[in-house]
MIDOSE-1310 file (N, C-alpha, C; in nm, 2 decimals, decimal comma, always signed):
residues 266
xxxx	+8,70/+9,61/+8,37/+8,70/+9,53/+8,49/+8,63/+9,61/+8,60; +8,56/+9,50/+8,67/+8,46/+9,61/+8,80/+8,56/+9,64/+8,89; +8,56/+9,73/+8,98/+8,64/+9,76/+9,11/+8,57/+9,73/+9,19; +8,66/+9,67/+9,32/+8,55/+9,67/+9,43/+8,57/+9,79/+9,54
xxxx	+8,57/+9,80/+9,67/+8,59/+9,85/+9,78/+8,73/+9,88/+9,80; +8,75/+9,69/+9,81/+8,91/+9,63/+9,89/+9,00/+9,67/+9,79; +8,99/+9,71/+9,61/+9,06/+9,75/+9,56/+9,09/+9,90/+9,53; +8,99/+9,98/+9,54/+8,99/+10,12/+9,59/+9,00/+10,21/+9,71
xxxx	+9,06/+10,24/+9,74/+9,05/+10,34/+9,86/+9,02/+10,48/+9,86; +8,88/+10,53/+9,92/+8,83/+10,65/+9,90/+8,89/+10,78/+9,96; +8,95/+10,89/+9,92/+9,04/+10,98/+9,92/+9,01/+10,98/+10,05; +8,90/+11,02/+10,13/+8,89/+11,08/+10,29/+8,91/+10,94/+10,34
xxxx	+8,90/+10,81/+10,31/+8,97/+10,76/+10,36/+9,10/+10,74/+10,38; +9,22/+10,76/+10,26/+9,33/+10,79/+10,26/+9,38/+10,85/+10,37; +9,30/+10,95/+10,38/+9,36/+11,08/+10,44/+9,39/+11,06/+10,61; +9,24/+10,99/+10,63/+9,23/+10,95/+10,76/+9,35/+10,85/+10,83
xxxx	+9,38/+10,75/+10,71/+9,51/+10,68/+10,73/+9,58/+10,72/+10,78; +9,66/+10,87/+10,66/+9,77/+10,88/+10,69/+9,78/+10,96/+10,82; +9,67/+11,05/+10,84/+9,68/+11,10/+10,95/+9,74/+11,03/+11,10; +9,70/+10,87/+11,07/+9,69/+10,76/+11,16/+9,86/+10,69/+11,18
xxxx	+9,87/+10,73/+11,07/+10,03/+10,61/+11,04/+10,11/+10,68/+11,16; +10,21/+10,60/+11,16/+10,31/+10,59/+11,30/+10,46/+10,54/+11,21; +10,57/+10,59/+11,23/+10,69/+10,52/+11,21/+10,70/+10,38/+11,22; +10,60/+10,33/+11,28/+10,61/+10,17/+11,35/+10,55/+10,13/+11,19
xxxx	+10,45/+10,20/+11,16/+10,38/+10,11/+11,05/+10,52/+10,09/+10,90; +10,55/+10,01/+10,88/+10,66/+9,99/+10,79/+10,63/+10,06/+10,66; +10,48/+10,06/+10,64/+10,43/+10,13/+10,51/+10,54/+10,28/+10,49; +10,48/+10,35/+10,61/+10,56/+10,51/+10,64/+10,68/+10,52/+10,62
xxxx	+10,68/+10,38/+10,70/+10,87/+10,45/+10,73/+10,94/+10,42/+10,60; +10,91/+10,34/+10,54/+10,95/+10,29/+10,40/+10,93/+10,42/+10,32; +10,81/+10,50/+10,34/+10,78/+10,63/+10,29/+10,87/+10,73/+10,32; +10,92/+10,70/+10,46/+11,01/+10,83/+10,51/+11,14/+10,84/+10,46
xxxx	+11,20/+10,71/+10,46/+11,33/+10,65/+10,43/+11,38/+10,69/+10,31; +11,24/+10,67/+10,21/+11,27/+10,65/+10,07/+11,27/+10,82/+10,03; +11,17/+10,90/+10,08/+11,18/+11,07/+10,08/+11,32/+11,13/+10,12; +11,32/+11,04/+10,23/+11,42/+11,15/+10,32/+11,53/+11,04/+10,39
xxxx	+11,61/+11,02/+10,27/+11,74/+10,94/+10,27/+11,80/+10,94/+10,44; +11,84/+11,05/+10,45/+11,95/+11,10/+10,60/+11,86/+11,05/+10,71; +11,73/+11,02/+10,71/+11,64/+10,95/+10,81/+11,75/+10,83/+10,86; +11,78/+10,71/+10,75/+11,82/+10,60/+10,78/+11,95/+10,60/+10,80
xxxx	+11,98/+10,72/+10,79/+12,18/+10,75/+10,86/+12,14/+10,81/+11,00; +12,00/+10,88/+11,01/+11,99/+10,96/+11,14/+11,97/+10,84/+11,26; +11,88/+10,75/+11,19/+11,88/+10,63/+11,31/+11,97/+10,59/+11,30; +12,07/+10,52/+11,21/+12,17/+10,40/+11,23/+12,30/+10,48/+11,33
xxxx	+12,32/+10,60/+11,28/+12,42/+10,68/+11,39/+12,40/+10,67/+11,51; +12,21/+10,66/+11,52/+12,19/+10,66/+11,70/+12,22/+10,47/+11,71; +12,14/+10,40/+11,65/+12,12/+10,26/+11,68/+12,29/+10,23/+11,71; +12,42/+10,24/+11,64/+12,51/+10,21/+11,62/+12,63/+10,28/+11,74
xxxx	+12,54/+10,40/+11,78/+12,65/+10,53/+11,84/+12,79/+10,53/+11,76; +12,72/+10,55/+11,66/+12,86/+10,62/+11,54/+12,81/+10,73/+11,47; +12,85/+10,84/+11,58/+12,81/+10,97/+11,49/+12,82/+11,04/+11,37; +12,98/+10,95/+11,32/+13,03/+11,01/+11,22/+13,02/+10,86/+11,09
xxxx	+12,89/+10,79/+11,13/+12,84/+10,72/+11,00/+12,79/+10,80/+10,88; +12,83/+10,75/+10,72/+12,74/+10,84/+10,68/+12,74/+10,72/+10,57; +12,61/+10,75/+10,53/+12,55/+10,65/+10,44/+12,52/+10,70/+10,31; +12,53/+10,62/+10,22/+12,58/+10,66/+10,05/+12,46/+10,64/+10,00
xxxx	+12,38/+10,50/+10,02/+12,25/+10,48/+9,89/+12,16/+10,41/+10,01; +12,03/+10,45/+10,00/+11,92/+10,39/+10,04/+11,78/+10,35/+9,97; +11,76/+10,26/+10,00/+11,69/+10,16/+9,90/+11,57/+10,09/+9,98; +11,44/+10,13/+9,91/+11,33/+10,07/+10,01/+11,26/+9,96/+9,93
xxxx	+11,22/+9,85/+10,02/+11,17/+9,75/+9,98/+11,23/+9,68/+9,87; +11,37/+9,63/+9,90/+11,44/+9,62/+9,82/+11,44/+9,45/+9,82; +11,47/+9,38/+9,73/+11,40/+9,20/+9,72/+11,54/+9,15/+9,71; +11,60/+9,10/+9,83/+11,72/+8,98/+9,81/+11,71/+8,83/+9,81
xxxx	+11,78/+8,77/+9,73/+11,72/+8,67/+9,66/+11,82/+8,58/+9,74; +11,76/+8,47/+9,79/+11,83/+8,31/+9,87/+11,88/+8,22/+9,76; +12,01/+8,13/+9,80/+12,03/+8,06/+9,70/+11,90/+7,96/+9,64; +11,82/+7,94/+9,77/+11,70/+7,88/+9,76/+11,57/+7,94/+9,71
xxxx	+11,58/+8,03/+9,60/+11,53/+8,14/+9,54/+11,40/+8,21/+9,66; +11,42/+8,19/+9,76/+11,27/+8,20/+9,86/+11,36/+8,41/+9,90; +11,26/+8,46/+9,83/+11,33/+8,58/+9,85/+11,29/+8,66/+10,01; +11,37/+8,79/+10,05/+11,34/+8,85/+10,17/+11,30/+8,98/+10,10
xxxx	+11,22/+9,07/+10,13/+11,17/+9,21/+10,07/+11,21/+9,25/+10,21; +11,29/+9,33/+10,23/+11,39/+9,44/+10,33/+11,31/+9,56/+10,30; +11,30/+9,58/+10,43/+11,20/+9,74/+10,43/+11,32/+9,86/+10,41; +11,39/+9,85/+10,45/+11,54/+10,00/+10,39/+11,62/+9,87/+10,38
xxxx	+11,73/+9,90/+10,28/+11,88/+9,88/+10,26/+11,95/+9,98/+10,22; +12,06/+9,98/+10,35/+12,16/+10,10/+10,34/+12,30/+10,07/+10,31; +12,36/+10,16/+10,25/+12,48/+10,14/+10,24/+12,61/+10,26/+10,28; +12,68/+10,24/+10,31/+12,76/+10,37/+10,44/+12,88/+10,39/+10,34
xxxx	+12,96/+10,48/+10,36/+13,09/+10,51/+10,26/+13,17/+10,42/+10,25; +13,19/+10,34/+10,36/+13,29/+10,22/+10,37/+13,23/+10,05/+10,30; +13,11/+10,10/+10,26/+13,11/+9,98/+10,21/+12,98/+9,91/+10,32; +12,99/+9,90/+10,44/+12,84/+9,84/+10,51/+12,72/+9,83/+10,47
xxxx	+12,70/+9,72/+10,48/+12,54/+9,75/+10,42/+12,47/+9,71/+10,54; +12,34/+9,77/+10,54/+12,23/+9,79/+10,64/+12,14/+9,72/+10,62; +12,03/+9,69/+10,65/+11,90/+9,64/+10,66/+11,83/+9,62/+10,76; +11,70/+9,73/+10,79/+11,66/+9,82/+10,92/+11,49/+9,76/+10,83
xxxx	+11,48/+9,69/+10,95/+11,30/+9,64/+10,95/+11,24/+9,67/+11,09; +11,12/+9,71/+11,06/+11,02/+9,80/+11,15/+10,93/+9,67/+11,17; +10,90/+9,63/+11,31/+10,81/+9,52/+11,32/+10,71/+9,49/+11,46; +10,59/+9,51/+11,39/+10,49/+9,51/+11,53/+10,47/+9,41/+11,54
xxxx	+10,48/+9,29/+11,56/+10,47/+9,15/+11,60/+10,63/+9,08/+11,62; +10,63/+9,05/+11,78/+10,74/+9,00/+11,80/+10,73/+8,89/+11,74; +10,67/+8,79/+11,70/+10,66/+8,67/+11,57/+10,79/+8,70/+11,49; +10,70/+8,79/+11,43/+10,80/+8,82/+11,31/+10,97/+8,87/+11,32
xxxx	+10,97/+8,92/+11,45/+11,12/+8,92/+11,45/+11,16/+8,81/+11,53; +11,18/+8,71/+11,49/+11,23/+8,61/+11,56/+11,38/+8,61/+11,54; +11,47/+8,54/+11,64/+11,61/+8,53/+11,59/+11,65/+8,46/+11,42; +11,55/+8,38/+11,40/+11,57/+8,28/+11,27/+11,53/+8,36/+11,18
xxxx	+11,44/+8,49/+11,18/+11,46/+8,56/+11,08/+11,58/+8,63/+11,04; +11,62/+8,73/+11,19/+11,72/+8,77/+11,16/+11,82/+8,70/+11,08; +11,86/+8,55/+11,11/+11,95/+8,52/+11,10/+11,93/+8,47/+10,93; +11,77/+8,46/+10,85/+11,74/+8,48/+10,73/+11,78/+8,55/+10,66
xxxx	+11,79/+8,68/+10,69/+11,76/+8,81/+10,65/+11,98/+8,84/+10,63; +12,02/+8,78/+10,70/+12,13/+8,81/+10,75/+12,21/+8,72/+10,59; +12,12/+8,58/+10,59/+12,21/+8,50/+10,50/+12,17/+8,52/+10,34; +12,04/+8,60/+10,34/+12,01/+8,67/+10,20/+12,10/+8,77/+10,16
xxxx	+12,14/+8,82/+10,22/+12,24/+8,97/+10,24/+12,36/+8,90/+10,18; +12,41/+8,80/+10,25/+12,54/+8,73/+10,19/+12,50/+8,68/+10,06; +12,44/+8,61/+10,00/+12,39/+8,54/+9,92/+12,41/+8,65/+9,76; +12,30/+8,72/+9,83/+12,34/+8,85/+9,74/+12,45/+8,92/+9,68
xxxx	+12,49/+8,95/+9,80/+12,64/+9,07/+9,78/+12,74/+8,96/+9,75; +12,73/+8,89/+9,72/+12,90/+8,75/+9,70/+12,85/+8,76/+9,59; +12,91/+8,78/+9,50/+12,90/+8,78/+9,34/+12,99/+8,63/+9,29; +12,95/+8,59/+9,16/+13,03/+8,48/+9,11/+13,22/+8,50/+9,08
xxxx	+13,25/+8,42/+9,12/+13,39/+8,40/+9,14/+13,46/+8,52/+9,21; +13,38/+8,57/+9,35/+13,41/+8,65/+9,47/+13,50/+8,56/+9,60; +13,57/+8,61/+9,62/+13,64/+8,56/+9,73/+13,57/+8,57/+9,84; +13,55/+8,52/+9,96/+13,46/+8,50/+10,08/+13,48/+8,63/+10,16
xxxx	+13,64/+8,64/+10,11/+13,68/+8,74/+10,29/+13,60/+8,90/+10,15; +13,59/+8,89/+10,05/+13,51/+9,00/+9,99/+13,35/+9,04/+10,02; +13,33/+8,91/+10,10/+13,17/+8,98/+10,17/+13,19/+9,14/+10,27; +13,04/+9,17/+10,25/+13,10/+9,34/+10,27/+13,08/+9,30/+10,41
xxxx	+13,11/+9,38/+10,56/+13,03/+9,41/+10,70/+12,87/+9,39/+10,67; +12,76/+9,34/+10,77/+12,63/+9,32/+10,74/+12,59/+9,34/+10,88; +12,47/+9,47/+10,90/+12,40/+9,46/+11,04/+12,28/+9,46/+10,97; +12,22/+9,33/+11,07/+12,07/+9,35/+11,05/+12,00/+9,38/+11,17
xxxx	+11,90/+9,53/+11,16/+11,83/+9,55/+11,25/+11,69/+9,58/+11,30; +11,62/+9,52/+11,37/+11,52/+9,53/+11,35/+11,46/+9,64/+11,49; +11,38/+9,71/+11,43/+11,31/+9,79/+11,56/+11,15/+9,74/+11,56; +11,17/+9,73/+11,67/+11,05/+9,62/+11,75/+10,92/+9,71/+11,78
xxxx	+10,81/+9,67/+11,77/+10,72/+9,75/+11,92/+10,72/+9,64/+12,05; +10,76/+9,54/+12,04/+10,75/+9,49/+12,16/+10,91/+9,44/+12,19; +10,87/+9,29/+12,26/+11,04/+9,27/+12,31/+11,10/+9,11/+12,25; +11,12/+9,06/+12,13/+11,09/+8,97/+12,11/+11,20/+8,88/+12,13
xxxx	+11,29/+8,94/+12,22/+11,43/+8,85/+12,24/+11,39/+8,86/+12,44; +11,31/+8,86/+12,49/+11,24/+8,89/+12,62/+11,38/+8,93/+12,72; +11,41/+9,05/+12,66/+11,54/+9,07/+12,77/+11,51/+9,24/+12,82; +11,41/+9,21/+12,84/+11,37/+9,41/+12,88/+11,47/+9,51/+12,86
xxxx	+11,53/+9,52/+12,75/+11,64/+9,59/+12,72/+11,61/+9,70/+12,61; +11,61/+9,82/+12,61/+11,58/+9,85/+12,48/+11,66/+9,87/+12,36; +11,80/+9,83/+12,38/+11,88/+9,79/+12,28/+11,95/+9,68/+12,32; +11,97/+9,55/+12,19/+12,04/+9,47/+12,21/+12,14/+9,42/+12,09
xxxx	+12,27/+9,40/+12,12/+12,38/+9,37/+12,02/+12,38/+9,26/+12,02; +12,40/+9,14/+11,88/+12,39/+9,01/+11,87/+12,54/+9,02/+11,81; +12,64/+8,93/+11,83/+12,75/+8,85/+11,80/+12,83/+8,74/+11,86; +12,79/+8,70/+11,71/+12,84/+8,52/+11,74/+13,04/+8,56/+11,86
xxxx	+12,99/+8,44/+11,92/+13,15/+8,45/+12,04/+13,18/+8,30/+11,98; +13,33/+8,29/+12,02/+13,39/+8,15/+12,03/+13,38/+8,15/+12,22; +13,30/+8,04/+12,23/+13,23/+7,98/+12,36/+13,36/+7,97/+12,44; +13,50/+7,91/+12,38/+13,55/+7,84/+12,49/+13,65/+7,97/+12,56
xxxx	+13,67/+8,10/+12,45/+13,76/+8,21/+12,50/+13,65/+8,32/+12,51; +13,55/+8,32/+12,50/+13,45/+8,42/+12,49/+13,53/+8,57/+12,39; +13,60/+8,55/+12,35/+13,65/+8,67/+12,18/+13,50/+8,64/+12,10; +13,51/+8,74/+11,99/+13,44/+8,75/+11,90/+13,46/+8,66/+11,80
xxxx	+13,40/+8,62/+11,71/+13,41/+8,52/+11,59/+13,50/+8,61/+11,49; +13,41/+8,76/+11,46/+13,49/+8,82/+11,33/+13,46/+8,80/+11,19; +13,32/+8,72/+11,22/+13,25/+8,77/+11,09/+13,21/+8,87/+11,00; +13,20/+8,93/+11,12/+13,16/+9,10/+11,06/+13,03/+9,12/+11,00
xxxx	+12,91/+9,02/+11,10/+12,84/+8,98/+11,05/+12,72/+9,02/+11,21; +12,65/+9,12/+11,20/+12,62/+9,16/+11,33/+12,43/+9,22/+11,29; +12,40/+9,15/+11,43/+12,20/+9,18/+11,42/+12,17/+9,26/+11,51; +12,12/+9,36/+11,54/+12,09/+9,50/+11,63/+11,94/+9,45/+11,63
xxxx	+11,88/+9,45/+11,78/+11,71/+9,49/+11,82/+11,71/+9,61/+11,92; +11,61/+9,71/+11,84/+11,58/+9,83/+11,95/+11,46/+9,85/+11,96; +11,38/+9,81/+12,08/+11,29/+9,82/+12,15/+11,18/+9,91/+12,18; +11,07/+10,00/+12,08/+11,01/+10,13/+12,13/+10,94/+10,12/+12,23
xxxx	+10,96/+9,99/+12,29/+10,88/+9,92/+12,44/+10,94/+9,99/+12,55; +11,04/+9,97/+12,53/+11,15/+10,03/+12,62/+11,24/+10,20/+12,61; +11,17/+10,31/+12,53/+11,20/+10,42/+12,51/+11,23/+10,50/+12,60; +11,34/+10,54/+12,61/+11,40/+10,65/+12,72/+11,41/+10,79/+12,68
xxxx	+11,45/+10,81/+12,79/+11,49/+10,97/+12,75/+11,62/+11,02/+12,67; +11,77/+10,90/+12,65/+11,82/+10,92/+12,57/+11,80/+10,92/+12,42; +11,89/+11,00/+12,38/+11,82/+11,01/+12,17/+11,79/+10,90/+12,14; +11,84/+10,82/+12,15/+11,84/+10,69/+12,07/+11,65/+10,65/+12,15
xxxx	+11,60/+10,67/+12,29/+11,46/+10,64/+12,36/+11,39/+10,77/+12,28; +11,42/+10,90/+12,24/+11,34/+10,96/+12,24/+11,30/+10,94/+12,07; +11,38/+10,90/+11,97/+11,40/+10,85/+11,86/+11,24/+10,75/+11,89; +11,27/+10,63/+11,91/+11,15/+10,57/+11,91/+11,06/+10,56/+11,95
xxxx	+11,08/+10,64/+12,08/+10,92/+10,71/+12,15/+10,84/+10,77/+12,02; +10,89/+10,88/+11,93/+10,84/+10,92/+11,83/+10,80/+10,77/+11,71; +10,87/+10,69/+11,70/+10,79/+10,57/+11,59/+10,66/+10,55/+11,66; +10,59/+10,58/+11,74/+10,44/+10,56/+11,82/+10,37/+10,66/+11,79
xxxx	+10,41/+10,78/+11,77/+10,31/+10,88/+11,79/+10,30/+10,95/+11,62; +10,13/+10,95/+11,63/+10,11/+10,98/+11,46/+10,14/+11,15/+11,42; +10,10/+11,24/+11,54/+10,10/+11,35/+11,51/+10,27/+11,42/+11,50; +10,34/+11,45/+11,42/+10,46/+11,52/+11,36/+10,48/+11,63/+11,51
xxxx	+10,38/+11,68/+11,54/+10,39/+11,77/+11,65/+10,44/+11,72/+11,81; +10,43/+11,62/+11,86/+10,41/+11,54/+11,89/+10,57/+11,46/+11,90; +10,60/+11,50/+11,82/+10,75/+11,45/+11,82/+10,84/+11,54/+11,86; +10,96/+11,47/+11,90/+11,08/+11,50/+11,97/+11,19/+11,51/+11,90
xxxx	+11,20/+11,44/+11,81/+11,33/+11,43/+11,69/+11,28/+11,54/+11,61; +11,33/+11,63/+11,60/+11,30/+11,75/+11,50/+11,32/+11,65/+11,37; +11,46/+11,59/+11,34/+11,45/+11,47/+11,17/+11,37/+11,43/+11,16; +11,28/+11,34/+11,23/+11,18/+11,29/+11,24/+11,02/+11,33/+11,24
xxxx	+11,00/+11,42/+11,31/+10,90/+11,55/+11,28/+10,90/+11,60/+11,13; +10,99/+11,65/+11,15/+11,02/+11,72/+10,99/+10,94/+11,64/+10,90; +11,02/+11,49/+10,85/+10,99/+11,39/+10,77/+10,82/+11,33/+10,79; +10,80/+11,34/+10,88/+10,66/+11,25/+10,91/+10,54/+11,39/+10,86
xxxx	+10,58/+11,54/+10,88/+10,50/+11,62/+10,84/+10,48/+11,67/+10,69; +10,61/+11,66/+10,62/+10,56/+11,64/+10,49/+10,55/+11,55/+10,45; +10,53/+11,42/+10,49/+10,41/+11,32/+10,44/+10,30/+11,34/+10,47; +10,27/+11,42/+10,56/+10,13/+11,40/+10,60/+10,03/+11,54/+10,61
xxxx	+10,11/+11,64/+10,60/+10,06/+11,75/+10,59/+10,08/+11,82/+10,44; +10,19/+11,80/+10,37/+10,20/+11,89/+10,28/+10,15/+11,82/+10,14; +10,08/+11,92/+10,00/+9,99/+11,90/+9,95/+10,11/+11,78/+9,86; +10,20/+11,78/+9,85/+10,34/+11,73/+9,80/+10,29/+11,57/+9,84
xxxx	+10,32/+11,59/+9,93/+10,38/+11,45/+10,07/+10,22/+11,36/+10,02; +10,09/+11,42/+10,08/+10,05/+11,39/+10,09/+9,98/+11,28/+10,01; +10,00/+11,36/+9,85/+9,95/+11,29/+9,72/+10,06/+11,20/+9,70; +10,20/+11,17/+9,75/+10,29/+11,08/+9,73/+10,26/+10,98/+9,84
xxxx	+10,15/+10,96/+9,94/+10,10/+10,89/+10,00/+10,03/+10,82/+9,96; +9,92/+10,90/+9,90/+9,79/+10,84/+9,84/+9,82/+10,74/+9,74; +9,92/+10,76/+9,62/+9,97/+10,68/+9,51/+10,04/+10,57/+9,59; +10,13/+10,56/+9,68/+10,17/+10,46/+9,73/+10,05/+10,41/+9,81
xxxx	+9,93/+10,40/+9,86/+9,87/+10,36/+9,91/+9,77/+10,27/+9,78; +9,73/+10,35/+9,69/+9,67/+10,30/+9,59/+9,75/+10,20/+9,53; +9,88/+10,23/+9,49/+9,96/+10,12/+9,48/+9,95/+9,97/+9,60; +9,94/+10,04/+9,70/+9,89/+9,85/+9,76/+9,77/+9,79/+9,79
xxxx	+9,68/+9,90/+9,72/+9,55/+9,83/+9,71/+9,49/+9,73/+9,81; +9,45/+9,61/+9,77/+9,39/+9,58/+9,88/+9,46/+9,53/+10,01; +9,59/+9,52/+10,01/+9,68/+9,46/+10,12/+9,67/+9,57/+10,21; +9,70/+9,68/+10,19/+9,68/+9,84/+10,28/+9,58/+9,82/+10,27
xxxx	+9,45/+9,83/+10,22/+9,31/+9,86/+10,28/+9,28/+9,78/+10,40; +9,31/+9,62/+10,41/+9,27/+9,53/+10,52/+9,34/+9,57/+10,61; +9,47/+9,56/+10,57/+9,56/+9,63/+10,72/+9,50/+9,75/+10,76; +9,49/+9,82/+10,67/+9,40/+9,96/+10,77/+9,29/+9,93/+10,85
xxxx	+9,18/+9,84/+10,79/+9,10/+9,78/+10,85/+9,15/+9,72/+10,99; +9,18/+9,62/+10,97/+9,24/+9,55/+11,11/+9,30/+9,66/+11,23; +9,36/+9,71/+11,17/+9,44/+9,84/+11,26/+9,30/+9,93/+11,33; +9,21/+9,97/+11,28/+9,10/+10,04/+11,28/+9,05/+10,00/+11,35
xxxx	+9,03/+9,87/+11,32/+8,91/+9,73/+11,46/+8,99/+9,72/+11,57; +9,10/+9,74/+11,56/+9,16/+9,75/+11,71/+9,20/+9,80/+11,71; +9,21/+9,96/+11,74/+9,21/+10,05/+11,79/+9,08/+10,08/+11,85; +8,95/+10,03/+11,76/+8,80/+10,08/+11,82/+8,77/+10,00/+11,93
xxxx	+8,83/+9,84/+11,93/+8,83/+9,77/+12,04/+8,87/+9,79/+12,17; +9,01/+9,87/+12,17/+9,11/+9,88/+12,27/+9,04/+10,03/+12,33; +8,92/+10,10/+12,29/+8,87/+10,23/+12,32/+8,72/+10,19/+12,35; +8,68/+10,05/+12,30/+8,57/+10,00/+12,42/+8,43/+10,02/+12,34
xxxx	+8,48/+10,01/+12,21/+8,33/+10,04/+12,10/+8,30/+9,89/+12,09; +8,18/+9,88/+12,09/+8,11/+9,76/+12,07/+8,10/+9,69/+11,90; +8,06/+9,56/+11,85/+8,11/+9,50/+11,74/+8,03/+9,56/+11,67; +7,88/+9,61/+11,70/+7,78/+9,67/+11,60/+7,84/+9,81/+11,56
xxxx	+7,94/+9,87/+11,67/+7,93/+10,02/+11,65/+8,09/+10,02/+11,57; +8,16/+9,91/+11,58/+8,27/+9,90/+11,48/+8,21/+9,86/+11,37; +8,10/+9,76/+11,34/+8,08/+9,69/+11,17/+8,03/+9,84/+11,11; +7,94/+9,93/+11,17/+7,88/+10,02/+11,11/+7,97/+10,16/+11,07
xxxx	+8,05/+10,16/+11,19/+8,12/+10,34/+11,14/+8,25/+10,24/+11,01; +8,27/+10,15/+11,01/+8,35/+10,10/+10,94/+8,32/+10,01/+10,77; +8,16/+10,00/+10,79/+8,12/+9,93/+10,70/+8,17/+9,77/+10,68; +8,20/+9,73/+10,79/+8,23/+9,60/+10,77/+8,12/+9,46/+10,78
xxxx	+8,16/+9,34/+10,66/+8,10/+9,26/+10,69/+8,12/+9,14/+10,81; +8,06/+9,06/+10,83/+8,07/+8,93/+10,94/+8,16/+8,91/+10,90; +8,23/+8,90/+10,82/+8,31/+8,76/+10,78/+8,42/+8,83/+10,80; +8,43/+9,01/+10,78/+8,52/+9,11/+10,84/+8,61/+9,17/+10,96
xxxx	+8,44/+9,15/+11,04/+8,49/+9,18/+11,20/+8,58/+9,07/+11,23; +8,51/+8,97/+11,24/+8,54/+8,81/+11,26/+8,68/+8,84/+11,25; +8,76/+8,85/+11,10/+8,89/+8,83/+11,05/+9,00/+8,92/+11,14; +8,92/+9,04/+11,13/+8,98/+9,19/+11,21/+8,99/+9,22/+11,34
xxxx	+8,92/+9,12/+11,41/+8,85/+9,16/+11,57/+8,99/+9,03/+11,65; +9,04/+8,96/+11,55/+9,12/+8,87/+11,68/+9,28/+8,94/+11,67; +9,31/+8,95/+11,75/+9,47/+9,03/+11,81/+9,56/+8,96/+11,72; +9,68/+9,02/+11,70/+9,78/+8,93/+11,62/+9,87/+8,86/+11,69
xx	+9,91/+8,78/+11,64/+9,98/+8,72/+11,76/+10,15/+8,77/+11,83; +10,18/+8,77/+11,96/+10,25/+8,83/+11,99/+10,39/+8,75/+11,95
């Protein structure tokens, strides 16, 4: 079988990728999470302010299945000593985090974990959280807690059934801001969370990390190549390079730029 371009990715191009990746890119962090387990206990401690969480099994890109077989692929699933289970998605299009997802994402989780001839109150605790690049619940907040209330006494429901958004739009100077000020920035140096540093540098610097990149990159073949692409054309756009001086340092065709050159939607 012939190879093309879109199905190969050439080493220095690899390299240049990873150099490029961010925590935001889900690729990574899925990379980070799945390397360096205590990542997804180090955020959920901050996202949650429970210091003394500690999380048993983590599991990336993990496929939970709807009664309506329409499955969700979860970028981390965590699970803590007591039994919680997690589900932490990284998403640069507020689209994509819509509340209707969450609330998707939330009912696969049940779907799943309820085993046949399980009692109801046996569903485990469930947070789903997504960390954002933008603000897609438009409440300039950079952390927000979702739980259902009974309207007429404002108490909680007690589902035990709860959706976290944290904001890298909104990144402060507390851990939990300086945590995802670092999901933006590619260079490991550059970072603030020494966990985070740590993890993002042996992906991307050591001779280890960085061939366990390349194979997971090769492994998504042409899906990562376009996304790199797209990412690439805007970046070159947002730095003011013209379409001839993007098609050419990038080798792209018309039908390329064209696809890559329009913004995603917010």
């Amino acid at each position: 079988m012939n190879e093309t371009r879109d199905t190969i990715i050439p080493y220095e191009e690899k390299l240049a990728a990873i150099r490029q990746m961010t925590l935001a890119d889900d690729t990574f962090f899925c990379a980070v999470c799945n390397h360096f387990p205590e990542i997804a206990q180090f955020l959920l401690r901050l996202l949650l302010d429970k210091p003394d969480l500690t999380v048993t099994k983590v599991q990336t890109q993990a496929d939970e299945r709807s009664l309506t077989d329409r499955s969700a692929v979860l970028d981390v699933l965590a699970v803590d000593a007591a039994g919680k289970v997690y589900d932490i998605e990284v998403e640069n299009s507020d689209r994509r985090a819509q509340p209707e997802r969450a609330r998707f994402h939330s009912s696969a989780l049940d779907a799943d974990l309820l085993g046949k001839n399980k009692n109801f109150a046996q569903l485990p605790e469930t947070y789903v959280v997504f960390i954002t690049r933008g603000d897609p619940l438009k409440t300039g907040r950079m952390l927000c807690r979702v739980e259902r209330v009974v309207m007429e006494t404002g108490e909680l429901f007690g589902d035990r059934e709860h959706i976290v958004y944290a904001s890298m739009k909104y990144a402060d100077e507390t851990p939990l801001g300086r945590a995802l000020g670092d999901f933006l920035r590619p260079n490991p140096k550059d970072m603030r969370c020494a966990e985070l540093a740590r993890a993002a540098e042996y992906l991307k610097a050591s001779n280890k990390g960085v061939t366990e990149m390349c194979e997971i990159m090769e492994k998504l073949g042409d899906k990562l190549n376009r996304k790199m692409k797209y990412e690439n054309v805007q970046r070159m756009l947002k730095l003011g390079f013209d379409k001839s001086a993007i098609m050419s340092a990038l080798n792209l065709t018309e039908a390329e730029y064209a696809e890559f050159s329009v913004p995603a939607a917010g």
